[in-house]
KOLDRENFI-112735 format. One record per residue (C-alpha): residue in one letter; y, x, z. Coordinates in steps of 0.1 Angstrom, whole numbers, plus 2048, in hexadecimal, padded with zeros to 3 digits. Layout:
N
@type:A&py:Y&px:X&pz:Z
...
end
This chain:
472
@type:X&py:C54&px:F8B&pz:CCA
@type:X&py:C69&px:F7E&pz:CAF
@type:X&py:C88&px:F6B&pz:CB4
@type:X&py:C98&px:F54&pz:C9A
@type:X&py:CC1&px:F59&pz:C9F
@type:X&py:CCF&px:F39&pz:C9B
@type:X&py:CEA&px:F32&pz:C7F
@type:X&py:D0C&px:F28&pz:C8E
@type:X&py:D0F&px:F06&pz:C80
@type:X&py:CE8&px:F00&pz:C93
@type:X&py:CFB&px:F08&pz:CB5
@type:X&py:D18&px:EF3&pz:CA8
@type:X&py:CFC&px:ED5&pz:CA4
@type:X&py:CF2&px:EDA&pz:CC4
@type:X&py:D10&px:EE0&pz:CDA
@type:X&py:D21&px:EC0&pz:CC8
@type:X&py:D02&px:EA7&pz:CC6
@type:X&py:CFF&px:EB0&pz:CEF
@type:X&py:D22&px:EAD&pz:CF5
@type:X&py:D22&px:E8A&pz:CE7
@type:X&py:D04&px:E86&pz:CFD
@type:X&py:CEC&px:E7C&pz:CE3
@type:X&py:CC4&px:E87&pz:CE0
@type:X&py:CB2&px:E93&pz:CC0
@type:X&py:C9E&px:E71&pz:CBE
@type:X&py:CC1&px:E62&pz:CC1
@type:X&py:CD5&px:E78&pz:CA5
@type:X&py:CB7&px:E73&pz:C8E
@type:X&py:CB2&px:E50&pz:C92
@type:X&py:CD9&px:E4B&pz:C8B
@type:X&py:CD7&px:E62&pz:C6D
@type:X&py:CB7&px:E58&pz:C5C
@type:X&py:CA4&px:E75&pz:C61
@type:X&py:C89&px:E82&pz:C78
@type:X&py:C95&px:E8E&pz:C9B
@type:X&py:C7B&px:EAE&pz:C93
@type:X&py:C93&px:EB5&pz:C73
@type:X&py:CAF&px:EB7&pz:C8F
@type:X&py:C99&px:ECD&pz:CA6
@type:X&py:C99&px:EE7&pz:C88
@type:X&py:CBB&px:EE8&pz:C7F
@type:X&py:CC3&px:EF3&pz:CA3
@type:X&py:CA9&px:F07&pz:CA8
@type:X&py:CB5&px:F1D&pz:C84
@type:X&py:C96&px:F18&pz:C76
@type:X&py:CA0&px:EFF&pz:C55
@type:X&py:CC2&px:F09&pz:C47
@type:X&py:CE2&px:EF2&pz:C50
@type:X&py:CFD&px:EEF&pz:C39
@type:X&py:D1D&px:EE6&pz:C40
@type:X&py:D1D&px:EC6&pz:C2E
@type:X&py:D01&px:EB9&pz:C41
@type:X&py:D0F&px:EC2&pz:C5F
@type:X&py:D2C&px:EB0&pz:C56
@type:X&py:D18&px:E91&pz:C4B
@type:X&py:D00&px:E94&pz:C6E
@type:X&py:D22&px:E95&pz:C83
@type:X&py:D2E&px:E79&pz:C79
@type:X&py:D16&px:E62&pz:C85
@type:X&py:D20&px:E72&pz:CA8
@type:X&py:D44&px:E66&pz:C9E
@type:X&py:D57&px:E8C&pz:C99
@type:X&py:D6C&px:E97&pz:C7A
@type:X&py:D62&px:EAF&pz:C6D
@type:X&py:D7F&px:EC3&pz:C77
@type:X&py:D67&px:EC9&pz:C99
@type:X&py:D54&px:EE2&pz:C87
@type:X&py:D6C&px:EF8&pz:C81
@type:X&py:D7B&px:EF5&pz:CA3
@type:X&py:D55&px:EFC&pz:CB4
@type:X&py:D54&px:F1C&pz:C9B
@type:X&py:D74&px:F23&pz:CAB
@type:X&py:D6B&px:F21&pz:CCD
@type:X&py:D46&px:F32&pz:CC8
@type:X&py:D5C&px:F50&pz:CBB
@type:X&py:D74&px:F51&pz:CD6
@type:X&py:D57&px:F54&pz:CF0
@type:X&py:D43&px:F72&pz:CDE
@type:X&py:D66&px:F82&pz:CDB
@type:X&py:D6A&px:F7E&pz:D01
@type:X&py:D4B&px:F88&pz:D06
@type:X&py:D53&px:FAA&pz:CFF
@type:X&py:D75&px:FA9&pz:D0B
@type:X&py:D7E&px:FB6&pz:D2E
@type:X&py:D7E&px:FA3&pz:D52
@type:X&py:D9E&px:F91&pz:D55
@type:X&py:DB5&px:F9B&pz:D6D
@type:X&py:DBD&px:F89&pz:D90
@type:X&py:DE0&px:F82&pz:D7B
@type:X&py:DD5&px:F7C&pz:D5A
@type:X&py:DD6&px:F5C&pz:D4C
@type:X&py:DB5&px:F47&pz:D4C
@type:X&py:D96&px:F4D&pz:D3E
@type:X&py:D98&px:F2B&pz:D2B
@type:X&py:DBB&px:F37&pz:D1D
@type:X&py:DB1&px:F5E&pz:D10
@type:X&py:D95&px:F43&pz:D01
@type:X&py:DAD&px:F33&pz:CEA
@type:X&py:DCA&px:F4C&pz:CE3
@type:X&py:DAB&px:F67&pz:CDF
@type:X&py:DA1&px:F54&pz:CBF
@type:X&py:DC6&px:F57&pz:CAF
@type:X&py:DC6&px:F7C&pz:CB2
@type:X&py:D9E&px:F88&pz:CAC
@type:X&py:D93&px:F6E&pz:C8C
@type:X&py:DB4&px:F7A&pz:C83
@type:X&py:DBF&px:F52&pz:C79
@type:X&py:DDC&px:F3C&pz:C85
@type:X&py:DCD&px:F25&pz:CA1
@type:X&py:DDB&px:F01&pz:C96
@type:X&py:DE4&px:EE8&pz:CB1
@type:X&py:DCA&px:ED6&pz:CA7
@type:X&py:DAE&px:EF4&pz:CAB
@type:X&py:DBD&px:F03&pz:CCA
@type:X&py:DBE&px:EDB&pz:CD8
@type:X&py:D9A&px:ED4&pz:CD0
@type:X&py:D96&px:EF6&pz:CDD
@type:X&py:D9F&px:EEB&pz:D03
@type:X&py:D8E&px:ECB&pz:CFC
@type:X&py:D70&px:EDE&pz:CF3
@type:X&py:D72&px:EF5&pz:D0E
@type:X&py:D78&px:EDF&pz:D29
@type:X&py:D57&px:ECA&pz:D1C
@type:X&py:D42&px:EE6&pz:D1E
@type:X&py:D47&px:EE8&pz:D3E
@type:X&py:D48&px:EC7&pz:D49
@type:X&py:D26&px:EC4&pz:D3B
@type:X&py:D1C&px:EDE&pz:D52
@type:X&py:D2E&px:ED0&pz:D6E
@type:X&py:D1D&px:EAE&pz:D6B
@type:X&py:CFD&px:EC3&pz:D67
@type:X&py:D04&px:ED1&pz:D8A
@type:X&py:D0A&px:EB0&pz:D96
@type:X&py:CEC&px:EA0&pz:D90
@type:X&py:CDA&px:EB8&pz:DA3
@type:X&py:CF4&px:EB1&pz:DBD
@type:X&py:CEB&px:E8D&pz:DBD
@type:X&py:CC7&px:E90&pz:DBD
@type:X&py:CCC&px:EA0&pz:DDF
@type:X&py:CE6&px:E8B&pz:DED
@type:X&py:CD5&px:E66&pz:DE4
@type:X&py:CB7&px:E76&pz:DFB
@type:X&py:CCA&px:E73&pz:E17
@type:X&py:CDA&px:E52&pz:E2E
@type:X&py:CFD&px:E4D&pz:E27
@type:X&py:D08&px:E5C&pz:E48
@type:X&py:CF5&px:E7E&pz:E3B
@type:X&py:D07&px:E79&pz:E1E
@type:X&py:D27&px:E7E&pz:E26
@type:X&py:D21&px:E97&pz:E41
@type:X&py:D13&px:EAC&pz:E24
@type:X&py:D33&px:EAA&pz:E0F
@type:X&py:D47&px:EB1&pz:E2B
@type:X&py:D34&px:ED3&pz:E31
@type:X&py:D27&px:EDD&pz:E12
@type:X&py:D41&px:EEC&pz:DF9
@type:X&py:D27&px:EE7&pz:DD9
@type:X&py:D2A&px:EC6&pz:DE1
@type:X&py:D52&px:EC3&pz:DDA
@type:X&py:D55&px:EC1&pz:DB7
@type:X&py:D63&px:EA8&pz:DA1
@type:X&py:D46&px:EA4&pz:D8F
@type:X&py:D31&px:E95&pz:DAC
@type:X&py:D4E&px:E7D&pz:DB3
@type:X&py:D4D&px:E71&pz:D8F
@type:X&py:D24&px:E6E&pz:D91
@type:X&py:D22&px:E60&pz:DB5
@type:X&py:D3C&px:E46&pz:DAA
@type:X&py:D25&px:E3C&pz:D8C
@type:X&py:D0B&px:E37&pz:DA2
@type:X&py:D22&px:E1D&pz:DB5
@type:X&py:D29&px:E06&pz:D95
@type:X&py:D03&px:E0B&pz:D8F
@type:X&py:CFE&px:DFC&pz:DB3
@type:X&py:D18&px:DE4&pz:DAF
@type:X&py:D05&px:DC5&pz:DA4
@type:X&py:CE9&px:DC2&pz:DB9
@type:X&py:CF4&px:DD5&pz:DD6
@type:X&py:D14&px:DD6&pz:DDB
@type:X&py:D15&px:DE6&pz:E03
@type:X&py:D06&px:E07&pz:DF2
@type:X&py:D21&px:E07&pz:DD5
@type:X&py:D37&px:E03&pz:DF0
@type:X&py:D2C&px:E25&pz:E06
@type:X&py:D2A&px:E3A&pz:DE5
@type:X&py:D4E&px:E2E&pz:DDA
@type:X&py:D58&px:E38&pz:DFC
@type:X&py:D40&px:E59&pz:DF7
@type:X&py:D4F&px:E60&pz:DD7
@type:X&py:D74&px:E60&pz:DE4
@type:X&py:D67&px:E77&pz:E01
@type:X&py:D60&px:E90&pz:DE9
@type:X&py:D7C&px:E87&pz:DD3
@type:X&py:D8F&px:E93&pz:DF7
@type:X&py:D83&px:EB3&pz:DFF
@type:X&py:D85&px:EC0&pz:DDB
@type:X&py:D92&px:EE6&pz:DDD
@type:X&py:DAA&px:EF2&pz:DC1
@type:X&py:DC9&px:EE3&pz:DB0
@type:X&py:DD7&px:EC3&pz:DC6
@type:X&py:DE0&px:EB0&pz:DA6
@type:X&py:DC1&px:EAC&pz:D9A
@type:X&py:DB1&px:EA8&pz:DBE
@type:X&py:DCB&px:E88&pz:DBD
@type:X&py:DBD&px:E78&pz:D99
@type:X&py:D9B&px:E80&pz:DA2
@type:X&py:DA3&px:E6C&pz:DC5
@type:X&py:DB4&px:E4E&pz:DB4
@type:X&py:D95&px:E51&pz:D9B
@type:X&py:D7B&px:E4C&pz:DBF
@type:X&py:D98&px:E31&pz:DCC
@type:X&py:D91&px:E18&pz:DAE
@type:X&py:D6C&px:E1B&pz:DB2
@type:X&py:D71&px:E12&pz:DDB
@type:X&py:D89&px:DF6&pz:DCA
@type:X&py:D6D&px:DEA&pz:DBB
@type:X&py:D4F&px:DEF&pz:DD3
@type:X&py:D6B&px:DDC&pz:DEB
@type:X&py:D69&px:DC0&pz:DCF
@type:X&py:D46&px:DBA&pz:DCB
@type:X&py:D44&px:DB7&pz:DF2
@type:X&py:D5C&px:D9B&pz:DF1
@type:X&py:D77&px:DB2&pz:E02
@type:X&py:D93&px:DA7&pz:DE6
@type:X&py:DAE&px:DB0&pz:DFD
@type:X&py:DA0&px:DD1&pz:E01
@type:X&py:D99&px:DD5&pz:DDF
@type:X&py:DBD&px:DCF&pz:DD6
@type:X&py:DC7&px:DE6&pz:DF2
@type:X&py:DB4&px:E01&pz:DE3
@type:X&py:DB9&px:DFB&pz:DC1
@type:X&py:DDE&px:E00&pz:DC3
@type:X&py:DD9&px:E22&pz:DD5
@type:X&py:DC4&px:E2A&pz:DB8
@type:X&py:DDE&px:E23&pz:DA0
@type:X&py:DF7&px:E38&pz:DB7
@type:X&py:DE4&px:E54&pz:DBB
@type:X&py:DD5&px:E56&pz:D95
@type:X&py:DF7&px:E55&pz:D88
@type:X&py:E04&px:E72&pz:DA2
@type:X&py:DE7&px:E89&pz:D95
@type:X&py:DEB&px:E85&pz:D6E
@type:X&py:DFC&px:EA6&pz:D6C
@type:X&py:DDD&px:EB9&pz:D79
@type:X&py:DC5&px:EA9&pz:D64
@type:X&py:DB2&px:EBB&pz:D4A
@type:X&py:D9E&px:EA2&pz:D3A
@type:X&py:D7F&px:E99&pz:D4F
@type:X&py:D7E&px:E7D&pz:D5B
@type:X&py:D80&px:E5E&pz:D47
@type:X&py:D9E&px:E46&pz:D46
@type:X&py:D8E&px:E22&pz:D40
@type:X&py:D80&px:E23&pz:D60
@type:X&py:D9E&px:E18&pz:D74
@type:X&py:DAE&px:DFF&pz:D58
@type:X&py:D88&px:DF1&pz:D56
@type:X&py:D87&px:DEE&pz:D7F
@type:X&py:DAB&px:DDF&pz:D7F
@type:X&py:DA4&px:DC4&pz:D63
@type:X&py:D7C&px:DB8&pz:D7B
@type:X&py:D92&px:DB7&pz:D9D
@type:X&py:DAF&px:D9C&pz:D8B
@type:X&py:D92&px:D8C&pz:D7A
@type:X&py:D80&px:D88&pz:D9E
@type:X&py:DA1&px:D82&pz:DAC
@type:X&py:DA7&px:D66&pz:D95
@type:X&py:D89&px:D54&pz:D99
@type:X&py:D8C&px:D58&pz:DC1
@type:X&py:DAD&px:D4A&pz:DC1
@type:X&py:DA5&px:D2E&pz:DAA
@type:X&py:D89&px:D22&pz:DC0
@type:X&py:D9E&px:D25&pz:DDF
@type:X&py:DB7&px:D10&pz:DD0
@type:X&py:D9E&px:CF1&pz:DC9
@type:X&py:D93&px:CF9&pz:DEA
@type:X&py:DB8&px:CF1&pz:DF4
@type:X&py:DBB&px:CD4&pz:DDC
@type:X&py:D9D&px:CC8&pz:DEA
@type:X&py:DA7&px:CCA&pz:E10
@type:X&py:DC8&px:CBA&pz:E09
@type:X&py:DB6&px:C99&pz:DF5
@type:X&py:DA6&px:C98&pz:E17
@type:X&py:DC3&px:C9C&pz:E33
@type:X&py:DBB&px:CBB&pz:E38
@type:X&py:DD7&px:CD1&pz:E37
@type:X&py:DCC&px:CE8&pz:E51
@type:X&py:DAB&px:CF6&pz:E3D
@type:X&py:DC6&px:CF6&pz:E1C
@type:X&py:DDD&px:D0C&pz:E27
@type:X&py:DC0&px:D22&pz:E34
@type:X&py:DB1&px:D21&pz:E11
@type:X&py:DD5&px:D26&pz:E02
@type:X&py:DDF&px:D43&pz:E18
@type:X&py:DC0&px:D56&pz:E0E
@type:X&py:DCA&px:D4E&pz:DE7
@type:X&py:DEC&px:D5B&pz:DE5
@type:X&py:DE5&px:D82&pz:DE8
@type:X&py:DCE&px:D81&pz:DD0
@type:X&py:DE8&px:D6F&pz:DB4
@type:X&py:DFF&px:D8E&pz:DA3
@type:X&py:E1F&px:D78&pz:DA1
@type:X&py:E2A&px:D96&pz:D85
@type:X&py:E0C&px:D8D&pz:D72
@type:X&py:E07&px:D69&pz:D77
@type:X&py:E29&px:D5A&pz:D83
@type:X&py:E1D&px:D3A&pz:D7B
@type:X&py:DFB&px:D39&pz:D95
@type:X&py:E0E&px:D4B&pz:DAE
@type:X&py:E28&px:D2F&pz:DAF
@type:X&py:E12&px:D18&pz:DB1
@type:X&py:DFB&px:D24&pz:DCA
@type:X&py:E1B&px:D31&pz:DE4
@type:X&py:E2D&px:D0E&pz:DDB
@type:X&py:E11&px:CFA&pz:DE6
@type:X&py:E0B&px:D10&pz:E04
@type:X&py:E31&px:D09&pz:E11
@type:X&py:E27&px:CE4&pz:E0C
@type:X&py:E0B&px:CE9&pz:E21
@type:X&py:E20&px:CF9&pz:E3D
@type:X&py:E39&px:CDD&pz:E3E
@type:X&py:E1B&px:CBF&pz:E42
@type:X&py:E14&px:CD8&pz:E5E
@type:X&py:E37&px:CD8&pz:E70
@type:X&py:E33&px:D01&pz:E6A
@type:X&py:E59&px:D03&pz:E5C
@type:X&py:E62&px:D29&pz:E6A
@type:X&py:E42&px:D34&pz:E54
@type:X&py:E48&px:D23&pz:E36
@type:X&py:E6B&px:D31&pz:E37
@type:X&py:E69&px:D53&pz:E2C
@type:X&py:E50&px:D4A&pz:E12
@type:X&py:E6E&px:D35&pz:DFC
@type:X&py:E7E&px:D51&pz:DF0
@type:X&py:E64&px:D5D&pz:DDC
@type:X&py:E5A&px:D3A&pz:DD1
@type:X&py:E7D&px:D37&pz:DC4
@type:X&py:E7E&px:D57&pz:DB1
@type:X&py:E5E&px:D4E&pz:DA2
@type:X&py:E6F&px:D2D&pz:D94
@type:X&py:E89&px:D3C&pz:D89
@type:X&py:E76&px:D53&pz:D73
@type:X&py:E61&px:D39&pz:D6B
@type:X&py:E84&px:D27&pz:D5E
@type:X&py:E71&px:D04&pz:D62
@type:X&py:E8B&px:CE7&pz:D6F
@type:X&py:E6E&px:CD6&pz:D7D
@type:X&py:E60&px:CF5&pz:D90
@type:X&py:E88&px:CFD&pz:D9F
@type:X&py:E86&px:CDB&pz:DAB
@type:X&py:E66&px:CDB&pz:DBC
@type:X&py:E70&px:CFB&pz:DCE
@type:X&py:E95&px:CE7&pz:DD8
@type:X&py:E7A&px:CCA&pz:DE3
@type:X&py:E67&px:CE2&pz:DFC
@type:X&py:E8B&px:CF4&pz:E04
@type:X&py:E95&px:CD2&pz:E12
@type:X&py:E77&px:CCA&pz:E24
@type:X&py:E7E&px:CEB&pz:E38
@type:X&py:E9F&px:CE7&pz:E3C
@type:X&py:E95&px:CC4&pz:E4C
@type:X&py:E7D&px:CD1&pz:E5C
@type:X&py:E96&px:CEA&pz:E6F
@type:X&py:EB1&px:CD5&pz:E7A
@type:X&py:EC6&px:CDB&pz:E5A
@type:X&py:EC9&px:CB2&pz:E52
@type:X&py:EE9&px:CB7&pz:E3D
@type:X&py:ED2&px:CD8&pz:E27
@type:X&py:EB8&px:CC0&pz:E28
@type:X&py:ECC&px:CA2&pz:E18
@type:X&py:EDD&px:CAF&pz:DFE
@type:X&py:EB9&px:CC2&pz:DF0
@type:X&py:EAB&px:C9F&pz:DF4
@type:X&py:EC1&px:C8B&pz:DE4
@type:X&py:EC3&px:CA4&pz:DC5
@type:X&py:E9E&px:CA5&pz:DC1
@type:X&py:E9E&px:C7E&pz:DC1
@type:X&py:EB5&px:C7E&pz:DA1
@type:X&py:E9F&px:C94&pz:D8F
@type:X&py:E7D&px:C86&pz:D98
@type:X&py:E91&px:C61&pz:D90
@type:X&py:E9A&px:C71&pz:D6A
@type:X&py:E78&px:C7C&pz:D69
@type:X&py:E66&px:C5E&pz:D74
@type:X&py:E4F&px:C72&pz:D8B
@type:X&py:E4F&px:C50&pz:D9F
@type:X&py:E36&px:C5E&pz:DB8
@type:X&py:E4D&px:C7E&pz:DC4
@type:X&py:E6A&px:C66&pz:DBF
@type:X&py:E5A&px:C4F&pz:DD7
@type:X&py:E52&px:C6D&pz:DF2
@type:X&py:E76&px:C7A&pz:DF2
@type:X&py:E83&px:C5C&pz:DF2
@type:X&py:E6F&px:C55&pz:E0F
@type:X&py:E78&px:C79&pz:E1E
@type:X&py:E9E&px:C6F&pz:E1A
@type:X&py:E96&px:C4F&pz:E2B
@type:X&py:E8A&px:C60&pz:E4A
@type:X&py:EA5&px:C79&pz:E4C
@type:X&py:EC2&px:C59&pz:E49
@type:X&py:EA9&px:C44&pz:E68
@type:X&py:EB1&px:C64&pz:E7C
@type:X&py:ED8&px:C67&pz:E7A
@type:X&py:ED4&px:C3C&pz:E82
@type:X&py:EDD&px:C34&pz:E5D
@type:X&py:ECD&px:C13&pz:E51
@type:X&py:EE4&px:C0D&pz:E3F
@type:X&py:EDC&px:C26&pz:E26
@type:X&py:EB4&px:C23&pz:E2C
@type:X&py:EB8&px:BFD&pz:E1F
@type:X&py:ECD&px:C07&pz:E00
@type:X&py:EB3&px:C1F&pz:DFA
@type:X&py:E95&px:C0B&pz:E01
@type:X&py:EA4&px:BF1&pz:DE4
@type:X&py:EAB&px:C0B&pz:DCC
@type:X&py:E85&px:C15&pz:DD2
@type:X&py:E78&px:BF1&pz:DCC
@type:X&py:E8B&px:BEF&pz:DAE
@type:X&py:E80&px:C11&pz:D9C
@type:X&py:E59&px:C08&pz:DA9
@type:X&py:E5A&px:BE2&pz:D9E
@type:X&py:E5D&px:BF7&pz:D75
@type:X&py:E42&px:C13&pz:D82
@type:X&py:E20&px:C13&pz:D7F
@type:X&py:E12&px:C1A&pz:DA2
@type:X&py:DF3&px:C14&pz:DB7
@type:X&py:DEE&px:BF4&pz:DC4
@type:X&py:DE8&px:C06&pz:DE9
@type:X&py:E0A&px:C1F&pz:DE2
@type:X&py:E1D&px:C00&pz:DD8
@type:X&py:E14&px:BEC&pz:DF8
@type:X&py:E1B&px:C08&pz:E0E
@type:X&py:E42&px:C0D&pz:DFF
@type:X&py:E45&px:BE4&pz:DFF
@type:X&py:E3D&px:BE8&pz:E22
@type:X&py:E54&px:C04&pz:E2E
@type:X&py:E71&px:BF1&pz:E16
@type:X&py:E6C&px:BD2&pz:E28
@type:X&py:E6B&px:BE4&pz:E47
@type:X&py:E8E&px:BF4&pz:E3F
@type:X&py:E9E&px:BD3&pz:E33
@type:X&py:E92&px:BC3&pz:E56
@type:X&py:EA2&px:BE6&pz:E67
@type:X&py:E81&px:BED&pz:E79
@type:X&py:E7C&px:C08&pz:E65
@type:X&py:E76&px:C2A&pz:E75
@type:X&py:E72&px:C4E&pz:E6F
@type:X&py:E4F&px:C4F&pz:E7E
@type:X&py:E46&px:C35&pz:E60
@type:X&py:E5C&px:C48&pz:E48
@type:X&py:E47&px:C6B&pz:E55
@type:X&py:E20&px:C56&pz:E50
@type:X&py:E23&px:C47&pz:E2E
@type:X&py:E32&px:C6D&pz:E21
@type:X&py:E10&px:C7D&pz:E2D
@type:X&py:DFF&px:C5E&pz:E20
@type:X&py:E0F&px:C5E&pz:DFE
@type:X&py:E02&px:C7E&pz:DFA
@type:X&py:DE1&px:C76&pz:DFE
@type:X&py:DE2&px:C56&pz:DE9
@type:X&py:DEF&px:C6C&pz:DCC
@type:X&py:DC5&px:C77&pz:DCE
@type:X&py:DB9&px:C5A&pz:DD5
@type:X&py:DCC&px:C34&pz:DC8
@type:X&py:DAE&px:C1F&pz:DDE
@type:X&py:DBB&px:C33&pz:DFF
@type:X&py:DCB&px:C11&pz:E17
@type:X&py:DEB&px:C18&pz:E30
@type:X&py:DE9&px:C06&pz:E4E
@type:X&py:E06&px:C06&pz:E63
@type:X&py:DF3&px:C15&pz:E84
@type:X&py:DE8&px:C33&pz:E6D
@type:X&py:DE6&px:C46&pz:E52
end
């Protein structure tokens, strides 16, 4: 039987259009020309030139410097063909590959050659490898997840880095419409990724590879914690095994993963936070610090300082409405370091606001006082007659408590006098006539002081809301 030897630039056609991962019908379609045209050309049985080799490469996005370096490499192996076995000691097979090529063709191997060399190399036999894999995935998917995993865990052909990278696929594939499954094979995937034999830098990228794809199986089960959680052990451990990598696996995935979780994120914490607004409109503050506690880890203060203020200010506001000083204590030094890099005067003196509500709060009157009265001058300069009005009111209380009417009637006339050149809400207005009248008589107390705060905040949301003096 007759055998047609195929040309070297036919197996060029072929090793490079596979390698890309394109059919026939595919190249010929791109190209113009029928995918049966293509068929011959590989097969040696219609002459390919060099020039259209060039020209059909090029719609599979290579230079043609590519040829040249697949000549190269289809040289090396018939040289080591014939060569003999390698040593125990002797360098790699893959290396003899590339440094065989300098000495035999008898040609200086460029860095360019001998890099497109490895690269070449090492797809070759990730083709195969993936090959493999799908076999290995045809069996597995067969089986329950609980099968699964007991396989991996005693089968060695099923610990190879290939089957990680295809089982993870398989979880984004799941993702959408069944997110539980992406889930087990994210987790399936980093089993594998665990039991991997060979060099331990690569084991680690290949498990921070399986880590993002559990990040994001954790995300589309609504786990955002534990996406987070597992995303920044990704990160960790696909840093820690960049030395060991030779090329395989493919490095959008994590950046891509990353850039879906902060997007989820976002939009979780956004929704949360009208939740909050919400709840506090209503005099809720219970249900909005709830809502505002779940928002916070999922705000990056490094990449939105601005959100993360907000959402960790508010929730130290909530805690005070509470009476829950001790907790919102610990939380003010990061609320102040986010001001301060924020650099806003307004934002520094919110945070001194809540800082004196604490400190009030605690027993610290004298703290308290002197963070009161400095907010006042700025909110005054400002004209935020609302906030002015609920310090002011704040201040008031503090000065009933230490007996000093004195300075709560002086205060309730320099209110009255600012308000009577404000625009505020018929209902606010009555409420702060009535607690200045109240001082001027000296039957003013901190209990009154205390009700129209919480209800001053709630009128800020709604200007119909009516204070009575039994409630609020």
């Amino acid at each position: 039987m007759h055998h047609t030897v195929i040309p070297d630039l036919g197996i060029v056609l072929t090793f490079l259009r596979s390698g890309q991962g394109w059919s026939q019908a595919e190249l010929g379609e791109a190209a113009g020309i029928s995918p049966n045209l293509i068929n011959e050309y590989e097969r040696g049985r219609k002459r390919l030139s060099r020039e259209r080799l060039e020209h059909l490469i090029a719609y599979l996005g290579l230079p043609p410097e590519v040829i040249d370096a697949t000549l190269a490499a289809l040289a090396a192996n018939r040289a080591r063909a014939r060569a003999p076995r390698d040593s125990p000691d002797a360098p790699s097979e893959e290396a003899h590959r590339v440094e065989d090529l300098s000495i035999r063709i008898g040609t200086a191997v460029t860095g360019f050659v001998r890099t497109a060399l490895w690269e070449l190399t090492v797809e070759g036999e990730a083709l195969r490898a993936r090959q493999r894999a799908g076999f290995l995935w045809d069996r597995l998917k067969r089986h329950t997840p609980a099968e699964r995993r007991t396989l991996v865990q005693r089968g060695r052909k099923y610990r190879t880095w290939a089957l990680c990278e295809r089982v993870a696929a398989e979880s984004i594939r799941q993702a959408p419409n069944h997110p539980r499954e992406a889930l087990e094979l994210a987790e399936l995937a980093l089993l594998v990724a665990e039991h991997l034999p060979g060099e331990r830098t690569w084991a680690l990228r290949l498990q921070g590879y399986a880590w993002a794809h559990v990040c994001n199986g954790r995300r589309v089960c609504n786990d955002l914690p534990g996406a987070e959680a597992a995303m920044v052990r990704a990160r960790k451990l696909w840093e820690a095994g960049e030395p060991g990598d030779p090329g395989l696996l493919s490095k959008a995935w994590l950046p891509w993963i990353e850039a879906v979780l902060r997007r989820g994120q976002r939009l979780k914490a956004e929704i949360l936070l009208t939740k909050a607004r919400i709840h506090e409109t209503l005099g809720d503050p219970e249900a909005s610090t709830a809502a505002l506690l779940e928002a916070v880890p999922l705000i990056d203060p490094r990449r939105e300082p601005r959100n993360a203020w907000v959402v960790r200010i508010n929730l130290a506001l909530d805690l005070c409405h509470l009476e829950r000083f001790a907790e919102a204590e610990p939380r003010l030094s990061e609320i102040r370091a986010l001001a301060e890099r924020l650099g806003e005067e307004l934002d520094l003196t919110r945070v001194l606001w809540v800082e004196g509500k604490v400190a009030a709060g605690l027993g610290r009157t004298k703290e308290a006082l002197l963070a009161f009265e400095q907010v006042r001058g700025v909110f005054r300069r400002r004209e935020l007659t609302f906030d002015y009005a609920l310090v002011s009111l704040e201040l008031a209380g503090l000065f009933l408590e230490e007996g000093r009417t004195t300075d709560v009637k002086a205060l309730a006339d320099e209110m009255l006098q600012i308000f009577r050149t404000q625009r505020i809400e018929r209902e606010a207005l009555a409420a702060l006539r009535l607690f200045c009248d109240a001082a001027r008589r000296e039957t003013a107390t901190v209990d009154l002081a205390r009700r129209l705060v919480r209800f001053l905040h709630r009128a800020q949301h709604d200007p119909e809301l009516r204070f009575t003096e039994g409630a609020d």
